[in-house]
N, C-alpha and C positions, 0 to 999 in steps of 0.2 A: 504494500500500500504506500505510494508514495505521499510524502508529507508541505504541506501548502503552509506556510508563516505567513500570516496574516501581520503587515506593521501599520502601526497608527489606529490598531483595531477599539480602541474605546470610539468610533466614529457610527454614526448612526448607518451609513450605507454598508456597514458591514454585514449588517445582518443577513440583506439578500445576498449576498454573497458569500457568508459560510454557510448559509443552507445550502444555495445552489453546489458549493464544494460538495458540503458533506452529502450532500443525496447521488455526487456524483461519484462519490466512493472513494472520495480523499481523506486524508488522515489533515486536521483540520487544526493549527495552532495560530491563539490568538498572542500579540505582543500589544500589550496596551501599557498607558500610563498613570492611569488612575483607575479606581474601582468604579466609582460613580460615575457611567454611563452605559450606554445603548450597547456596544457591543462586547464589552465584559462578559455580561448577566448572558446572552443568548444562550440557547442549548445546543447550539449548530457549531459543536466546537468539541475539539477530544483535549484540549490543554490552552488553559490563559495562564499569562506569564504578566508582572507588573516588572514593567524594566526603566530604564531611567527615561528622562524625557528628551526626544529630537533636540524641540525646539531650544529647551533650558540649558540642555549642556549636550550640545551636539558628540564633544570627547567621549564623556563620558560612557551616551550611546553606544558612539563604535564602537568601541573596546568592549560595550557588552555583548552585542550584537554578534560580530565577530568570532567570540569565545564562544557564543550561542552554536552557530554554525559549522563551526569546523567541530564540534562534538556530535550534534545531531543529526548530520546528512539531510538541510534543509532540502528537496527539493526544487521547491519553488516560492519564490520571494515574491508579495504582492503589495505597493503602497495604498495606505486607502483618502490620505492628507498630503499637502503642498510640502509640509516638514519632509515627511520620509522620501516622496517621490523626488526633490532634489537630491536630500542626500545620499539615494543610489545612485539616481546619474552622476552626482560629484563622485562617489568612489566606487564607484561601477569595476576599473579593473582590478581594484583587491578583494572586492566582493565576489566575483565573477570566479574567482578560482577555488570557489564552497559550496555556489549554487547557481541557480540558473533563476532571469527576471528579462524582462522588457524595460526599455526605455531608453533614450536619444543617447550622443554625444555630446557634451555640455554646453557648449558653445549655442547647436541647434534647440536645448531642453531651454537654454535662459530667451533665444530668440522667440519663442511662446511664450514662457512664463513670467518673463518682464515685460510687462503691461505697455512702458515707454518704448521700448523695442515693437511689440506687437503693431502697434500701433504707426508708426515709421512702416515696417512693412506693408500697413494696410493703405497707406498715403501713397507709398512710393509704386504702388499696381492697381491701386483705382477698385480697394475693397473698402465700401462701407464701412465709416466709423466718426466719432465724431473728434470734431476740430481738437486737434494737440499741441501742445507747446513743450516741449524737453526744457526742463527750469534747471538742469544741471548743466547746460550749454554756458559759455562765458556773457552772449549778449541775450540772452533769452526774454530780456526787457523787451528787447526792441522784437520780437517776433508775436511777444505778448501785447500788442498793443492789434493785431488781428481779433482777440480774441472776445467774444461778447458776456456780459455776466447779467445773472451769476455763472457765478465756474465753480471747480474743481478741483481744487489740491488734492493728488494721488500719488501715496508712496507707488515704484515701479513695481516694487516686490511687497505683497500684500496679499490678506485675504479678511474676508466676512465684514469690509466696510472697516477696517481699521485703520485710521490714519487721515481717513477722507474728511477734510474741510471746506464747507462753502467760502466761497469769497465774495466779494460782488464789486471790488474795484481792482486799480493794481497796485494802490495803497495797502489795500487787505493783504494781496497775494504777497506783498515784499515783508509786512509784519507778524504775517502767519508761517511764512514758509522757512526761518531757520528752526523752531520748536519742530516741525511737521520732521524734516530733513533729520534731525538730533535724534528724534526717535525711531526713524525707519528709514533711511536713508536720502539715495537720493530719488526725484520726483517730478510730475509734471502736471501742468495746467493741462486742465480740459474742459470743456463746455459744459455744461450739466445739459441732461436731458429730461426735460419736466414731462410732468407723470402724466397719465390719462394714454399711451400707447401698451401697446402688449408686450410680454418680456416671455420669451424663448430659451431655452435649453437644447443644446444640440450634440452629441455622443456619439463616436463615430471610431472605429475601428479601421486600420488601414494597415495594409498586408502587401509585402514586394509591389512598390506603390501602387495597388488595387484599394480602391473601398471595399468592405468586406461586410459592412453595417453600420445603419445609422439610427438614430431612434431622433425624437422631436417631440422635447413638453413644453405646454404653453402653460406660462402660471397665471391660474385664475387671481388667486387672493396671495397675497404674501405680508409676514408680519416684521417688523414694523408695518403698519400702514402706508407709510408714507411710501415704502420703496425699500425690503426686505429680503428678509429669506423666505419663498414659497412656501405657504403652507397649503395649496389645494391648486394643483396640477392636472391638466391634461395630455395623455398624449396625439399625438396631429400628425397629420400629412401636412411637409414644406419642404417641396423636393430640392424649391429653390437655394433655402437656408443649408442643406444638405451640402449642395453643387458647393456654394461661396464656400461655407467651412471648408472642404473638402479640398479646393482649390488653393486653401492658406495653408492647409497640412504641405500641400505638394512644392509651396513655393518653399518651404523650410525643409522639406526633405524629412517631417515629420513620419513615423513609423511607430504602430500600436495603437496604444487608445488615448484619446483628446475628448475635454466636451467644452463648447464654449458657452458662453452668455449670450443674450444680446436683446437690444431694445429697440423698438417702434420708435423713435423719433414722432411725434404728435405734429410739431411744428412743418414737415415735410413728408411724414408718413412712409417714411424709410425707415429700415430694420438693421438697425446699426452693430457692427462689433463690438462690443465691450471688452473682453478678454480670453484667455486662451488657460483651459486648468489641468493641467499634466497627471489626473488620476481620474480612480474614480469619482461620478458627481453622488452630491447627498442622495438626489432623488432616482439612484440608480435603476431600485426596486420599479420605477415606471418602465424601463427596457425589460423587466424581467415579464411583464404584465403584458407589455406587448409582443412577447416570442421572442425577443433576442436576450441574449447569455454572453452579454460581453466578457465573461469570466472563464468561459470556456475557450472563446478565440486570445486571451492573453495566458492562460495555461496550455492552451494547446501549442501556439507560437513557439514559447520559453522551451517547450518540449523537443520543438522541431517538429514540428506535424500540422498538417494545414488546415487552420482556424475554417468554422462553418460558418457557411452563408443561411440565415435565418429568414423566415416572410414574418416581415415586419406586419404585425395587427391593433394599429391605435384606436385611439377610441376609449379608454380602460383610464380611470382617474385614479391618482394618489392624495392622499390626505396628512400631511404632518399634523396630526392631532391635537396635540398639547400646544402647538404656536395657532393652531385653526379654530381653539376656546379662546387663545388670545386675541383672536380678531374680531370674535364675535362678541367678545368682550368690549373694547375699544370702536369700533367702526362704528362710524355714524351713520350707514348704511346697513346694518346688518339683515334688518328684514325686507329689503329693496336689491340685494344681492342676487348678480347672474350670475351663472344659475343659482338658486335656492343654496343657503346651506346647507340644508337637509339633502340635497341633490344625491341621489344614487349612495345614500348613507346604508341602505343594508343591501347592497344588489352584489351583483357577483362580476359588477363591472368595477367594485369599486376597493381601494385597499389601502390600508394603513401604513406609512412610512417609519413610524415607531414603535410599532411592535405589529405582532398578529396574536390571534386567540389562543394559535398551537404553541407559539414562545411570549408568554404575556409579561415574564420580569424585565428585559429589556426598555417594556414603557416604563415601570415602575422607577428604575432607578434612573434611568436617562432624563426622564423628566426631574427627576430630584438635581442629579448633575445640573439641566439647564437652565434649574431656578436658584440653584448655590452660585453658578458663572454669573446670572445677572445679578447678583446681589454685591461681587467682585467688584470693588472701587477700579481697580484697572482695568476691568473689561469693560466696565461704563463711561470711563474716559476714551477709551479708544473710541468707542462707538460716538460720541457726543457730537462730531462734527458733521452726523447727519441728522441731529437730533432739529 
């Protein structure tokens, strides 16, 4: 039975994905860094480990990691967060002689994964995205005076909205942006894109540059309100959204699995790039809902064996639950909501992102996890600049 290490497993998309392991007859280890969350508790697991944290002490990790692997004969190494998925492409060639994983060259991994870079690419081939400014350039005053506000201060390298500051002149942008810069590096101006358009999710496997599969969720409701984390998902045919992705993969010489963001523009009615996320996405369990198993064509790859091609079937909703009471909470819309909240709440079209019935601790403690984080003075500050 070969053995699948799961890293960054306290992550909620893990779930669908050590089940679909373990029904697939894998010997099924999680590595998480806390107890308190979604993917600990699952039962779709023959071994959780608490090991030190990526992000916090990257050293530390490797050196556990590492000792992990050359003892246990990992088969296959899988990231499920932006922490772990860099850090195998950064040390990819000492990894690489314990086990077997997917993922770029580093160079091509940070040309997706840094947001300022992505973005430079999407300008420089005439891909949808909205107005950028690189504020780490020496004159970037002077390119910043194109730019229309309110804007956007965005660290390059980021995730879940941390770091992101509104501005609205370029007084704002020059007294905001050494704090922004001190705490997450360097950074760039961008346009904001005001709410009232659709926001998409798009997941896509690519194989000896072939597409191999793509899946497409459009988020209905997401929490915060204002412009969040999805909590009530659809998935959709947009063969279109498919093509553009697909073709940003190709101009980076991208290989594996990618899922991007992107947003409807309101003001023009264009479906804009936002970013490019080098793992698995949260709302994975939507590809699993509509017939694809991206988890099978990135263990089959790592294998040497040529990943399946799946008939993609949308139509099939996901619910993050515990953020989907917080919007029904909050929203001043709640009972004027398309569709209905209640919408396909007990149908067999419809399924929960934080747990299910057959592993129900998962919600229990993940939910507790993500009411401890918000209560976190740091995690509330990061967040504040889209407050």
């Amino acid at each position: 039975m070969k053995k699948i290490l799961i890293l960054d497993a306290q992550t909620i998309q893990t779930l669908p994905v050590a089940k679909s392991l373990k029904q697939r007859g894998y010997y099924v280890i999680l590595m998480c860094d806390t107890k308190n969350s979604y993917g600990y508790h699952t039962k779709y697991a023959d071994r959780k480990i608490i090991a030190p944290s990526i992000r916090k002490d990257r050293n530390k990790f490797h050196n556990y990691l590492m000792d992990f692997i050359k003892s246990e004969k990992v088969d296959v190494l899988i990231p499920m967060f932006d922490d772990s998925a860099q850090y195998i492409s950064f040390y990819q060639n000492e990894i690489r002689k314990y086990t077997k994983f997917i993922t770029q060259d580093y160079d091509i991994f940070m040309m997706g994964y840094d947001k300022n870079k992505l973005m430079k690419i999407c300008q420089d081939n005439g891909f949808p995205h909205p107005l950028t400014i690189d504020l780490s350039s020496v004159e970037w005053d002077k390119a910043a005076v194109k730019m229309k506000y309110p804007a956007l201060i965005k660290p390059n390298i980021s995730y879940g909205a941390r770091g992101l500051t509104i501005v609205n002149s370029m007084a704002e942008v020059k007294k905001s942006l050494p704090a922004v810069t001190e705490n997450y590096g360097h950074c760039h101006l961008q346009e904001y894109i005001a709410a009232g358009g659709h926001q998409y999710v798009v997941g896509l496997f690519v194989w000896s540059n072939a597409l191999i599969n793509a899946t497409v969720e459009k988020k209905i409701r997401y929490y915060p309100t204002k412009g969040g984390t999805g909590c009530f998902n659809q998935t959709v045919e947009k063969n279109d959204l498919v093509k553009l992705c697909f073709n940003i993969l190709k101009k980076i010489n991208w290989e594996g699995f990618a899922h991007f963001d992107l947003i409807e523009d309101p003001n023009d009615g264009i479906i804009k790039i936002m970013e490019l996320n080098p793992r698995i996405h949260s709302c994975i369990k939507s590809s699993f809902s509509a017939g694809v198993d991206f988890i099978e064509n990135i263990v089959s790859s790592a294998l040497g064996k040529q990943p399946k091609k799946y008939i993609y079937s949308p139509g099939s909703y996901l619910r993050y639950l515990g953020l989907d009471i917080l919007w029904f909470i909050k929203a001043n819309n709640r009972f004027r909501a398309k569709p209905p909240w209640f919408k396909e709440l007990f149908s067999s079209k419809h399924f929960l992102q934080d747990g299910s019935f057959d592993d129900p601790k998962p919600f229990i403690y993940g939910t507790l996890g993500g009411f401890l984080k918000q209560l976190h003075p740091r995690f509330r500050a990061a967040k504040k600049g889209m407050n």
